[in-house]
DRENDO-1510 file (C-alpha; in Angstrom, 1 decimal, always signed):
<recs>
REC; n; res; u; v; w
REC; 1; UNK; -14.1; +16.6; +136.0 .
REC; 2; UNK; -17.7; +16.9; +136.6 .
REC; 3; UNK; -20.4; +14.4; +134.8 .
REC; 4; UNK; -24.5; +15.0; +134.9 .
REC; 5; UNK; -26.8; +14.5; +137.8 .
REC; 6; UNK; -29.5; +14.9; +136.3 .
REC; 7; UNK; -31.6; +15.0; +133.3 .
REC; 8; UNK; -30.6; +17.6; +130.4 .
REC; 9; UNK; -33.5; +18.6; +128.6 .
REC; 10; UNK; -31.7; +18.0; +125.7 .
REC; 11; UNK; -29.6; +14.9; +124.9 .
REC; 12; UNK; -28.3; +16.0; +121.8 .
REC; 13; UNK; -27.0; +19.6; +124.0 .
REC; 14; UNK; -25.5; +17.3; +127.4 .
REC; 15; UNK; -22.3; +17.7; +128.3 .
REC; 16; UNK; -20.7; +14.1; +129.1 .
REC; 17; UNK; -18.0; +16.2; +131.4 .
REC; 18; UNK; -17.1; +19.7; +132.4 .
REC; 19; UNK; -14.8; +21.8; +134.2 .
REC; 20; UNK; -15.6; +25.1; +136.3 .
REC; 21; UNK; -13.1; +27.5; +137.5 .
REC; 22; UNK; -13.1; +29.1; +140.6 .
REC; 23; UNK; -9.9; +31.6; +140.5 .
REC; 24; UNK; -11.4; +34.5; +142.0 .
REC; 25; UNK; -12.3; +32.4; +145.3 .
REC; 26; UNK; -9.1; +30.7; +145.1 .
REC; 27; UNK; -6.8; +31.6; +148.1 .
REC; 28; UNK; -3.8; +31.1; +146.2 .
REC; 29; UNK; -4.6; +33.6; +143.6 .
REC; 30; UNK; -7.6; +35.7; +144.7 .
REC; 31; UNK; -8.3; +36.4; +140.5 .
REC; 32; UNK; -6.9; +36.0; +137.2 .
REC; 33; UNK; -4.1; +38.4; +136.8 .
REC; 34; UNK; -3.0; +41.9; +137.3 .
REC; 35; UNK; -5.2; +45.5; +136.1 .
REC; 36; UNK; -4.7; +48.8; +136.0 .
REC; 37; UNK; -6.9; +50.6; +138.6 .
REC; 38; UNK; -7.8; +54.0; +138.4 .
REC; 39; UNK; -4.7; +56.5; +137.8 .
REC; 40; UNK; -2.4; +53.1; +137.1 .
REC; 41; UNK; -0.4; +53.2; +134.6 .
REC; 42; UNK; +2.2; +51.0; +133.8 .
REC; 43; UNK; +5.0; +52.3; +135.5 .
REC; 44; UNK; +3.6; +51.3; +138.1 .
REC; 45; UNK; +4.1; +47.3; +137.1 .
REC; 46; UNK; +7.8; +48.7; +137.0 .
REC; 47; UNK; +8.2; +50.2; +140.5 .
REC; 48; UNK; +6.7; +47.3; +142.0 .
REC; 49; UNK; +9.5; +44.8; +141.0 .
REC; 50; UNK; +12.5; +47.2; +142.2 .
REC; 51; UNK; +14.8; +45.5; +143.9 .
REC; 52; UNK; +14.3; +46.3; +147.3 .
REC; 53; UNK; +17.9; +46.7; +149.9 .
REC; 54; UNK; +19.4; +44.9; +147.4 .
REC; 55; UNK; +17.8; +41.3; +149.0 .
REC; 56; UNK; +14.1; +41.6; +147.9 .
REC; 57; UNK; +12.5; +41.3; +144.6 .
REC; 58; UNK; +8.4; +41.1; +144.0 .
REC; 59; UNK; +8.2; +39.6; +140.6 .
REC; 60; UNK; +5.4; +38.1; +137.8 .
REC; 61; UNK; +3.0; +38.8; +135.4 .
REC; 62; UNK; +1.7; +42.3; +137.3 .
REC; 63; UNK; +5.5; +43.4; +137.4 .
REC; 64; UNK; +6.4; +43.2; +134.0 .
REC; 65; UNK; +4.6; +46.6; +131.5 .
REC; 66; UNK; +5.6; +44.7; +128.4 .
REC; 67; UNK; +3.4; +41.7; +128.8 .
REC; 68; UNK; +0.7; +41.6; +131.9 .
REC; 69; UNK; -1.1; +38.8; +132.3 .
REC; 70; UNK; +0.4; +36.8; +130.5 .
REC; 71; UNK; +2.4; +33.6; +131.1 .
REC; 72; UNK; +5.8; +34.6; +129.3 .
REC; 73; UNK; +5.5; +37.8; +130.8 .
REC; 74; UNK; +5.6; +36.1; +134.3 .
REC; 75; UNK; +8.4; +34.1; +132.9 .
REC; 76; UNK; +10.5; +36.6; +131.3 .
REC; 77; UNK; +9.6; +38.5; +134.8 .
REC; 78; UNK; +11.3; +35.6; +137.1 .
REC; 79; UNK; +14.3; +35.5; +134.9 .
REC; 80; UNK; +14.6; +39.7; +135.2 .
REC; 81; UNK; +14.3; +38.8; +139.7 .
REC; 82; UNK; +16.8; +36.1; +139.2 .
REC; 83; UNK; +19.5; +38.5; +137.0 .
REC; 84; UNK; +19.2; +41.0; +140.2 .
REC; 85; UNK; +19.9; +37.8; +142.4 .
REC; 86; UNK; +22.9; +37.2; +141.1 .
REC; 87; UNK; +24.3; +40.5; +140.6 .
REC; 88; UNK; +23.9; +40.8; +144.3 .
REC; 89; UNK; +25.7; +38.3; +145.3 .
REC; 90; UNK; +23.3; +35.8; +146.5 .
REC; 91; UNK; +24.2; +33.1; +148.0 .
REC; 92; UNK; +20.7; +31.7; +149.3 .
REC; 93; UNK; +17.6; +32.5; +147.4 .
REC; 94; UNK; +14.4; +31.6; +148.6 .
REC; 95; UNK; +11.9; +31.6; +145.9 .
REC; 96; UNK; +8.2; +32.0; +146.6 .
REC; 97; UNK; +5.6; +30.8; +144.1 .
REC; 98; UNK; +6.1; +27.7; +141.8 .
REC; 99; UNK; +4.0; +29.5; +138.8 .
REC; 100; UNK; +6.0; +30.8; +136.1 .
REC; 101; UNK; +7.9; +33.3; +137.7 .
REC; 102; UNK; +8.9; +31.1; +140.1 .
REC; 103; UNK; +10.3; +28.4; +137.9 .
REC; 104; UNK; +12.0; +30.9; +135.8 .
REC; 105; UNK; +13.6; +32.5; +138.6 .
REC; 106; UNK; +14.7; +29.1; +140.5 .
REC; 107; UNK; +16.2; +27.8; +137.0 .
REC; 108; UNK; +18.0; +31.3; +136.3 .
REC; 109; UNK; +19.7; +30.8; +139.7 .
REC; 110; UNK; +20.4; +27.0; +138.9 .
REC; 111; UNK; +22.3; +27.3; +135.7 .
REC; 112; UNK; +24.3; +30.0; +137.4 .
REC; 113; UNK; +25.0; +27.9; +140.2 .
REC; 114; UNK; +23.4; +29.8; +142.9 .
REC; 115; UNK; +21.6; +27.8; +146.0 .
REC; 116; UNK; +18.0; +28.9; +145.9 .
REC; 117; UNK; +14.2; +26.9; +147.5 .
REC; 118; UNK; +10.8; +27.0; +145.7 .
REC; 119; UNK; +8.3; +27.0; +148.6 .
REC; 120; UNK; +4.7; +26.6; +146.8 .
REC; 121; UNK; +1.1; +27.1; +148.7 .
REC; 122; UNK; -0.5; +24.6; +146.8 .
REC; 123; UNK; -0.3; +20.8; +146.1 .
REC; 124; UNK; +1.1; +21.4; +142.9 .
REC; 125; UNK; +3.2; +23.4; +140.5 .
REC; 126; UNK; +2.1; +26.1; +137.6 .
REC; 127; UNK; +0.4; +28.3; +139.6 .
REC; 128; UNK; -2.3; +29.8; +137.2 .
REC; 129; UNK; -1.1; +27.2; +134.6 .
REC; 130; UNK; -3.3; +24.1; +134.9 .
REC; 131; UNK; -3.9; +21.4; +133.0 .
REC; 132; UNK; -6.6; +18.8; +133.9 .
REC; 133; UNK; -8.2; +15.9; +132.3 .
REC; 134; UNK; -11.8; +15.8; +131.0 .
REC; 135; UNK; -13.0; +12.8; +129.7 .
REC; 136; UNK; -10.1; +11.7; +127.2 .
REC; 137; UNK; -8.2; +14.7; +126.8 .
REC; 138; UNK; -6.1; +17.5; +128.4 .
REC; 139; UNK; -7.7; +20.8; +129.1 .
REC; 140; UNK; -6.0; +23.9; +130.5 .
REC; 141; UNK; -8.6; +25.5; +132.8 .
REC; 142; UNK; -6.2; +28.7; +133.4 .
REC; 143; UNK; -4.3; +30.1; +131.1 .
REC; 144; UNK; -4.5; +28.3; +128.1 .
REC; 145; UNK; -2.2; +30.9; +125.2 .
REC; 146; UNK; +1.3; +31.4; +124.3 .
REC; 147; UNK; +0.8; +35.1; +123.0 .
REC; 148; UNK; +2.6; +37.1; +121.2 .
REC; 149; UNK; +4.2; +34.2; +119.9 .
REC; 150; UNK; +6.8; +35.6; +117.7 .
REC; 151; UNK; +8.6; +37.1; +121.1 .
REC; 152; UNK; +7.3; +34.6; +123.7 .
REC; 153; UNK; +10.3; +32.9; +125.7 .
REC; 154; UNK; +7.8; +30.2; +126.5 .
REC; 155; UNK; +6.7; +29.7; +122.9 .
REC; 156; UNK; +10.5; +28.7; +122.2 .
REC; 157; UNK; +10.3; +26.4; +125.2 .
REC; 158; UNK; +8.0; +24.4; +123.0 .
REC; 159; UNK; +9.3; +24.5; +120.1 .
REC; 160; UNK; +12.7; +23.2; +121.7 .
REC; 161; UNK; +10.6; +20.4; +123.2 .
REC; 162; UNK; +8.0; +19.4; +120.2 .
REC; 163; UNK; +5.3; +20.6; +121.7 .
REC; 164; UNK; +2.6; +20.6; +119.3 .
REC; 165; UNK; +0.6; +24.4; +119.2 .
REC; 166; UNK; -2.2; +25.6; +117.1 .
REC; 167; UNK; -2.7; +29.3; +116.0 .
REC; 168; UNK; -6.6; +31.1; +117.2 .
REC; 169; UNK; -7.2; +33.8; +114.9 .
REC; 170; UNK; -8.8; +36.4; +117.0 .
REC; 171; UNK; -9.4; +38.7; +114.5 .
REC; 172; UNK; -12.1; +36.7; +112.9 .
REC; 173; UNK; -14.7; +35.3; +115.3 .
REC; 174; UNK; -17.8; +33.9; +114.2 .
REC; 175; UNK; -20.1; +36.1; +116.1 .
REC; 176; UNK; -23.6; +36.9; +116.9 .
REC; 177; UNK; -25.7; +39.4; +119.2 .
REC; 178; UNK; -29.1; +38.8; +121.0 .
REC; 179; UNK; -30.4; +41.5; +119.2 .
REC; 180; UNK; -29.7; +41.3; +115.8 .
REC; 181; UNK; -27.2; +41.5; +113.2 .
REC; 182; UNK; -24.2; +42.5; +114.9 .
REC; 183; UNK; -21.4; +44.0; +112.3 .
REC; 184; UNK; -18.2; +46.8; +112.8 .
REC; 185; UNK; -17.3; +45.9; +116.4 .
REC; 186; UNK; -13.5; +46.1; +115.5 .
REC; 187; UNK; -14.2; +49.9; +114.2 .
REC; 188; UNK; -16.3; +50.7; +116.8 .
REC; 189; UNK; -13.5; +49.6; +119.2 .
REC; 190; UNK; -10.7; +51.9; +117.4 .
REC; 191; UNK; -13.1; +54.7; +117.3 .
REC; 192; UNK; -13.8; +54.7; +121.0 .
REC; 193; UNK; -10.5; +54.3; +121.5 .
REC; 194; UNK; -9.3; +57.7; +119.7 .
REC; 195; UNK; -11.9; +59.6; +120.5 .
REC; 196; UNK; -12.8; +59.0; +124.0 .
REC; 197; UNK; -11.4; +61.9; +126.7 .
REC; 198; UNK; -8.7; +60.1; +128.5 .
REC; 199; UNK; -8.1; +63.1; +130.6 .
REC; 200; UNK; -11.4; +62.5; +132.6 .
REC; 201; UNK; -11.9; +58.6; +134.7 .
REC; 202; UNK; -12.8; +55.6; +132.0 .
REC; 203; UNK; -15.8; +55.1; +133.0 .
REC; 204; UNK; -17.2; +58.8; +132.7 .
REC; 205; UNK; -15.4; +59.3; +129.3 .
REC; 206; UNK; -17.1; +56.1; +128.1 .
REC; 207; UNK; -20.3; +57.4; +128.9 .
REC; 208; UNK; -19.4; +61.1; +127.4 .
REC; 209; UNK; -18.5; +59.3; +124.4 .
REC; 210; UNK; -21.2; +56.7; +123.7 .
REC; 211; UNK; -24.0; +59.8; +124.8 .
REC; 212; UNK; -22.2; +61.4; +121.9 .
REC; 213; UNK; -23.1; +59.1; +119.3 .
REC; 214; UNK; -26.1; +57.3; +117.4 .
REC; 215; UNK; -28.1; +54.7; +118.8 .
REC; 216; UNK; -27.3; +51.9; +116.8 .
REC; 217; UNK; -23.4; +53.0; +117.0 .
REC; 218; UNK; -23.3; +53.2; +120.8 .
REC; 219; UNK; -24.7; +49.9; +120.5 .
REC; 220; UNK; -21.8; +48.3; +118.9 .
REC; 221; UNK; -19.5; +50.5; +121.0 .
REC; 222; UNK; -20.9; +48.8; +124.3 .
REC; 223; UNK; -20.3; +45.8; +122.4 .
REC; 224; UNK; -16.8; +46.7; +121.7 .
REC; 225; UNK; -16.0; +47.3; +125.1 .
REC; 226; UNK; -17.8; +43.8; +126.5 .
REC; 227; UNK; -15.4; +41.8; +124.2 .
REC; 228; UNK; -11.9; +44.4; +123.8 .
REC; 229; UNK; -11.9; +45.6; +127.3 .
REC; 230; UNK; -13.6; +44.2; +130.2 .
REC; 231; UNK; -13.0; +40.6; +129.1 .
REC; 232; UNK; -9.5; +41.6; +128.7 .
REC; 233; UNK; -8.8; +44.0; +131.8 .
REC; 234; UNK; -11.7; +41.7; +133.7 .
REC; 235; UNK; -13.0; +44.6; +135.9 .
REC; 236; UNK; -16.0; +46.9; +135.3 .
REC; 237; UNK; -14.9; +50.3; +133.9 .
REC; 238; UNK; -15.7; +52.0; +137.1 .
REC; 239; UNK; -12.2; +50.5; +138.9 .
REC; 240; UNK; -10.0; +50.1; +135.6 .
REC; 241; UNK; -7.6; +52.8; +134.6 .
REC; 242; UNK; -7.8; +54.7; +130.8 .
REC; 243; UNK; -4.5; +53.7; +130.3 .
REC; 244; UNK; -6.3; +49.9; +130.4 .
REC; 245; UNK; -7.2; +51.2; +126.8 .
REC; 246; UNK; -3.7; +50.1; +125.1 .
REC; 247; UNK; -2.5; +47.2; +127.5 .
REC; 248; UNK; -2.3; +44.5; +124.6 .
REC; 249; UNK; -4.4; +41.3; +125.1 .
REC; 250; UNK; -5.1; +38.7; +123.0 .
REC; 251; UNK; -4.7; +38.6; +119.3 .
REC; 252; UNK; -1.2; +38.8; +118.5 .
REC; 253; UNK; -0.4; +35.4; +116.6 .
REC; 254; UNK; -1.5; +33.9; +119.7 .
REC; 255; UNK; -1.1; +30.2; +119.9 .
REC; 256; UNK; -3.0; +27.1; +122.2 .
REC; 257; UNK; -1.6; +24.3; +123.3 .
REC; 258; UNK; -4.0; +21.0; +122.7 .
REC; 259; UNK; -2.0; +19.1; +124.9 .
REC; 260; UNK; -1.6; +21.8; +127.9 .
REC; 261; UNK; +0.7; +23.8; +129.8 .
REC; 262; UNK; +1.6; +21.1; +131.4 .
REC; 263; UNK; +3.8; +19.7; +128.8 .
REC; 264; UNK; +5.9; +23.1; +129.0 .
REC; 265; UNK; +5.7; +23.6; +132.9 .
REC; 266; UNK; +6.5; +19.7; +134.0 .
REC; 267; UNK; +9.7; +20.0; +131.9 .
REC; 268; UNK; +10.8; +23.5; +133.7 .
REC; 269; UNK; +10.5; +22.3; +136.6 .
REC; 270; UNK; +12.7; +19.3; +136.3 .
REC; 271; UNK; +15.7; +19.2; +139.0 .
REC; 272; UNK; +14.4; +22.3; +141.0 .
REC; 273; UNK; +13.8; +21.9; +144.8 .
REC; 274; UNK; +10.6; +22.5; +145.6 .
REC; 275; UNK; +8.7; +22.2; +148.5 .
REC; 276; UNK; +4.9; +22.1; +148.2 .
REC; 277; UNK; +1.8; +23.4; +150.5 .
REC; 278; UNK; +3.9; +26.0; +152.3 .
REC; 279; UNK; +1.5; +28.9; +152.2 .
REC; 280; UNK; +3.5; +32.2; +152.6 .
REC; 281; UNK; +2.0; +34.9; +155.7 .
REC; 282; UNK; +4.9; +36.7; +156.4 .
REC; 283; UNK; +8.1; +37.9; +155.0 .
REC; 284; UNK; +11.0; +38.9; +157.2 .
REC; 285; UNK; +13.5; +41.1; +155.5 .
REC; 286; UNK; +14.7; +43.0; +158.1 .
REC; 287; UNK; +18.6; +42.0; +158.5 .
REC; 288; UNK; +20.5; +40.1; +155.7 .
REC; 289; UNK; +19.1; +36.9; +157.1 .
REC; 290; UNK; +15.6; +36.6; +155.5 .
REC; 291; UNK; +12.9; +34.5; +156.9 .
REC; 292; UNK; +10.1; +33.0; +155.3 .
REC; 293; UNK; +8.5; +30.0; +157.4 .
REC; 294; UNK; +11.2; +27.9; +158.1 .
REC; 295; UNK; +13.6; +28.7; +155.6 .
REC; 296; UNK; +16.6; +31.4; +155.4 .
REC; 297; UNK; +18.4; +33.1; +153.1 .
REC; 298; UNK; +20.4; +36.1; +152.1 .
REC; 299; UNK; +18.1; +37.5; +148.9 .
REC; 300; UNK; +13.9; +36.8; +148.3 .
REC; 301; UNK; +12.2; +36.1; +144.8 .
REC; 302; UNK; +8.3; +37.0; +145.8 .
REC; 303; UNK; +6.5; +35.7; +143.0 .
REC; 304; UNK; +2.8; +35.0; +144.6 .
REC; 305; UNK; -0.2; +36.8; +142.7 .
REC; 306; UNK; -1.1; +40.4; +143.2 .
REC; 307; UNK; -4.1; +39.2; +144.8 .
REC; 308; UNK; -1.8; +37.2; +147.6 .
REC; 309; UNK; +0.9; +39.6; +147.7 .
REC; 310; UNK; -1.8; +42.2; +149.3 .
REC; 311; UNK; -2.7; +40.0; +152.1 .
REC; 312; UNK; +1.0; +39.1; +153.0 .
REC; 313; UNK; +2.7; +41.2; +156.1 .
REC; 314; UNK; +6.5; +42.4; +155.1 .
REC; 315; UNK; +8.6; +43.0; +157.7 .
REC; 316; UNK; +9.4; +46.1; +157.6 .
REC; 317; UNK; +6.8; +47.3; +155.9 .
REC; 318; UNK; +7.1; +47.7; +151.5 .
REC; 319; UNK; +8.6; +51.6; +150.8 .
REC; 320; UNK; +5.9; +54.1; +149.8 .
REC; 321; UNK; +6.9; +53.5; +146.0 .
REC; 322; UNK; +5.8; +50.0; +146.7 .
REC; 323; UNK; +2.3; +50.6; +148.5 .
REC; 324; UNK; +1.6; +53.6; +146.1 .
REC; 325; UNK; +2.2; +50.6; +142.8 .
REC; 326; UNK; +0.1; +48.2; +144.3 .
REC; 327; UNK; -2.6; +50.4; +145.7 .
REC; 328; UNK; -3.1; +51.2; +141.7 .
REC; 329; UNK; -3.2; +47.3; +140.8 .
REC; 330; UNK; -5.5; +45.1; +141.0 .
REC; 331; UNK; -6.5; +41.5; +139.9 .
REC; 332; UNK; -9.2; +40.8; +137.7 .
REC; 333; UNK; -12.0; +38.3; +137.7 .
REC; 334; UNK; -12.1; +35.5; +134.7 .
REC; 335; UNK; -13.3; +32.6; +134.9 .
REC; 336; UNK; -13.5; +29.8; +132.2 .
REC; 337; UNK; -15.9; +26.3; +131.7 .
REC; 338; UNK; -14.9; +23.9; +129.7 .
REC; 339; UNK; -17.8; +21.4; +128.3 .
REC; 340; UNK; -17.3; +18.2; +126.5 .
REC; 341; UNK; -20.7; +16.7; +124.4 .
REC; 342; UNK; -20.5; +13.5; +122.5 .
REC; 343; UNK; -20.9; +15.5; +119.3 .
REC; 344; UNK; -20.6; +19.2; +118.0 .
REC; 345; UNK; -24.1; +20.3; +117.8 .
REC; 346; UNK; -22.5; +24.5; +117.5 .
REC; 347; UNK; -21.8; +25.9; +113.9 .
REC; 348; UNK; -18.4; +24.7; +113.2 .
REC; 349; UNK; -16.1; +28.5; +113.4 .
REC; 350; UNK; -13.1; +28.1; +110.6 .
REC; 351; UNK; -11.0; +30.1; +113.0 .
REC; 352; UNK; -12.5; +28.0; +116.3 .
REC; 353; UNK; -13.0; +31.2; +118.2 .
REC; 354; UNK; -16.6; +32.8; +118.7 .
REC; 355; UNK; -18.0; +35.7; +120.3 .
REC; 356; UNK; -21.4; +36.2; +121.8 .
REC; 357; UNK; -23.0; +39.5; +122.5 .
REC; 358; UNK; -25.5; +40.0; +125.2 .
REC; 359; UNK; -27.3; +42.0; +127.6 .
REC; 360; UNK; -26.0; +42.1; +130.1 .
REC; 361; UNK; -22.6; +40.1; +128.9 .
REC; 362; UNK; -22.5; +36.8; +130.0 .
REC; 363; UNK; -20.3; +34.0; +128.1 .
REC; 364; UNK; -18.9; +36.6; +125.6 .
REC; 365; UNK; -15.7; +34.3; +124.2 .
REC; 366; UNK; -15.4; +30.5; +123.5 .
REC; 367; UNK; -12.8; +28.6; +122.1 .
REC; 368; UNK; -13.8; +25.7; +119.9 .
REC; 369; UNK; -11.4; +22.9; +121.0 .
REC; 370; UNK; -13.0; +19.9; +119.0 .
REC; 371; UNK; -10.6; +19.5; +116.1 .
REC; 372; UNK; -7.6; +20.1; +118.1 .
REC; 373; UNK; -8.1; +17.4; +120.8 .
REC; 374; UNK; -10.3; +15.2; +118.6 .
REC; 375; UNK; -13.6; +15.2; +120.6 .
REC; 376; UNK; -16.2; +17.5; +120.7 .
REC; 377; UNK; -15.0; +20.5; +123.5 .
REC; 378; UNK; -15.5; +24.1; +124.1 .
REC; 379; UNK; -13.9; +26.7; +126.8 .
REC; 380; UNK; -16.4; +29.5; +127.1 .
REC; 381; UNK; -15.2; +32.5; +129.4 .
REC; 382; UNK; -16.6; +34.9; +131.4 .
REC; 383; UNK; -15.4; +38.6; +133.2 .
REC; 384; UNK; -15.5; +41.3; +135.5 .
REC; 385; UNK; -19.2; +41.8; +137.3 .
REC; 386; UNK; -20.5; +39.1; +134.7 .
REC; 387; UNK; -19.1; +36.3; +136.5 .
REC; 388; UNK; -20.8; +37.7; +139.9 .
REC; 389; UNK; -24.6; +37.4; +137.8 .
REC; 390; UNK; -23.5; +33.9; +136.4 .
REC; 391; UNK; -22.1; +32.2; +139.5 .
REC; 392; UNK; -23.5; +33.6; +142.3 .
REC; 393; UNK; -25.8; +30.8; +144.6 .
REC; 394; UNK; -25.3; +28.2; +141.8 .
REC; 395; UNK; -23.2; +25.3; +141.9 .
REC; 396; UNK; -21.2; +24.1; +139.5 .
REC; 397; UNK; -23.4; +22.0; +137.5 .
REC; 398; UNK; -26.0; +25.1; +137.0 .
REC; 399; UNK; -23.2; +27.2; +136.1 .
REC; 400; UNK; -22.3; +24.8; +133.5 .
REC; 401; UNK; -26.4; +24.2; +132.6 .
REC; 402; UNK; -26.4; +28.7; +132.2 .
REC; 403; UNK; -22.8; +28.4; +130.0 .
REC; 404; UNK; -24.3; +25.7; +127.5 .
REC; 405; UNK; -27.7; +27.9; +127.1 .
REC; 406; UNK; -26.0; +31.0; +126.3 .
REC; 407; UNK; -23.9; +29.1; +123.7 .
REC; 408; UNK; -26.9; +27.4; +122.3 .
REC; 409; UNK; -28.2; +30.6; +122.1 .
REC; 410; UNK; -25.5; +31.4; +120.2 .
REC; 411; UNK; -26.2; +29.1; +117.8 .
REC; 412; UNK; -29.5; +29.8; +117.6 .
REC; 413; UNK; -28.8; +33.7; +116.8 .
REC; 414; UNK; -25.5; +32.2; +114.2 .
REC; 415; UNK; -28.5; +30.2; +112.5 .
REC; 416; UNK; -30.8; +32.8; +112.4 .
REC; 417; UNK; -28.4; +34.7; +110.3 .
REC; 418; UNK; -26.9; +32.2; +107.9 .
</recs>
């Protein structure tokens, strides 16, 4: 939690606390979660978590083509690892990662009484789950949804345990542009994505398409793309994959939690042994004793982000199928700010989500936490090459100074067209 240092030219518009993420720089993670890169499609998520000489399993979020980058797609993931664990025999399992993979995984293999370690890098459990306080409440400064709520694993989780969620109707933001009305985006988005040419690279059937169409349509069709794709996918189009075009993001019945992940992933991890800040290097998996750091076992669980799991050294090396998966994902960059005032001064949204539209993007989505947690609060994030412009040289203050301008600006543009 971060408080002023110095004078706001506003006080009505100062923040009494705020939170900055820094994911992409994060050693642990190296980015949000998994892409498609150029030619990736998702069969390649697939290949990646093949159980490898029937003792290794890569598993998470980037493994799983039904739901990437999402929470209960890591979890569902870690139970999938753990399954193949146990059909193999296992008698050891060492389980690396104490996200959500992880713990699903290490609980899998605990209520069918298999011996299995969680060794974590960090201080602390959840992985890209965290929940910190700000000011009076709890904020979740990574991932902060149970999506597709109707089939989440997780979702049940909290319904099991009286965790109190709140619906965010995506589907009706209260947005505005920079210049001008702004009205059609979600047609704009279908359009472009039926009639772009998916047999060419993203980015040069994107421009092919928008030189194809009137000014004030391409216009809403960049604006599309800022808010449906490269927030979602978090890359520029240049290194995403067309098949980036139908991997679901948010907006189905997706839900928040106003008292964090924490409530959900403190509970999971209950009676689990694991051992915190053992970073991972090296995993030797070349008899039927593995090695990682000190511990051994007969079977792996690899559940570290994609970002990490390309900077680790396998011994032997990953198969071809392997390498060839993860040379076409990657991890993208989102980060998120949370701000706190002493009162809402933003036009109230019924639905609590906004959108602003700018060029280039900046802050494009915010989620208006205020009458969930009971004090005035708002997550605003940020994507791809946009967080590069916004963060760069700046420390975390300024970045949270440049956040609250562009959603005053915002509300300035909301106003403007009331």
């Amino acid at each position: 939690m971060s408080k002023p240092s110095v004078e706001w030219e506003s006080p009505v518009c100062c923040p009494t606390a705020w939170h900055v993420t820094h994911w992409s720089q994060d050693a642990f993670c190296r980015g949000a979660y998994s892409t498609l890169l150029p030619g990736g499609r998702p069969e390649h998520r697939k290949v990646l978590g093949e159980c490898l000489g029937g003792r290794l399993v890569i598993a998470g979020e980037a493994c799983n083509p039904h739901a990437p980058a999402m929470t209960h797609g890591a979890w569902d993931d870690g139970i999938r690892a753990a399954s193949l664990a146990v059909q193999s025999g296992a008698q050891r399992v060492i389980v690396i990662g104490a996200g959500c993979a992880g713990l699903a995984a290490a609980r899998h293999l605990r209520a069918h009484g298999v011996d299995c370690v969680v060794i974590e890098a960090r201080n602390r459990i959840g992985g890209r789950t965290h929940s910190v306080q700000l000011g009076s409440v709890t904020v979740d400064v990574g991932a902060a949804w149970l999506q597709q709520f109707a089939d989440n694993t997780l979702a049940r989780e909290a319904e099991r345990l009286g965790v109190r969620v709140v619906g965010t109707d995506f589907g009706q933001p209260l947005s505005a542009a920079s210049d001008g009305p702004i009205h059609g985006i979600d047609e704009a988005w279908q359009a472009l994505r039926q009639g772009v040419d998916r047999l060419m690279p993203l980015s040069e059937g994107v421009a092919r398409y928008l030189a194809s169409l009137e000014p004030d349509q391409a216009r809403l069709t960049r604006y599309a793309i800022d808010a449906n794709l490269i927030s979602e996918a978090c890359l520029p189009l240049a290194e995403l994959s067309v098949e980036s075009l139908d991997e679901e993001g948010v907006g189905n019945d997706d839900h928040f939690l106003p008292g964090g992940y924490s409530q959900i992933i403190e509970h999971m991890a209950t009676g689990l042994d694991i051992r915190l800040n053992q970073p991972v290097t090296q995993i030797d998996w070349r008899s039927s004793e593995l090695r990682v750091n000190d511990e051994r076992g007969d079977f792996c669980i690899c559940t570290v982000p994609l970002g990490v799991l390309k900077t680790l050294e396998f011994l032997p090396e990953l198969p071809n199928a392997q390498r060839d998966a993860l040379a076409h994902l990657g991890m993208g960059s989102l980060e998120k700010v949370v701000l706190q005032f002493e009162q809402r001064w933003w036009p109230h949204s019924p639905t609590g989500y906004l959108r602003w539209y700018d060029t280039p993007a900046s802050w494009i989505e915010w989620l208006d936490l205020t009458d969930a947690v009971g004090k005035p609060t708002i997550a605003g994030l940020i994507a791809a090459d946009a967080v590069e412009r916004q963060f760069a040289g700046r420390s975390d203050e300024e970045i949270a100074l440049a956040a609250r301008d562009a959603l005053r600006s915002w509300a300035s543009a909301v106003k403007a067209g009331a």
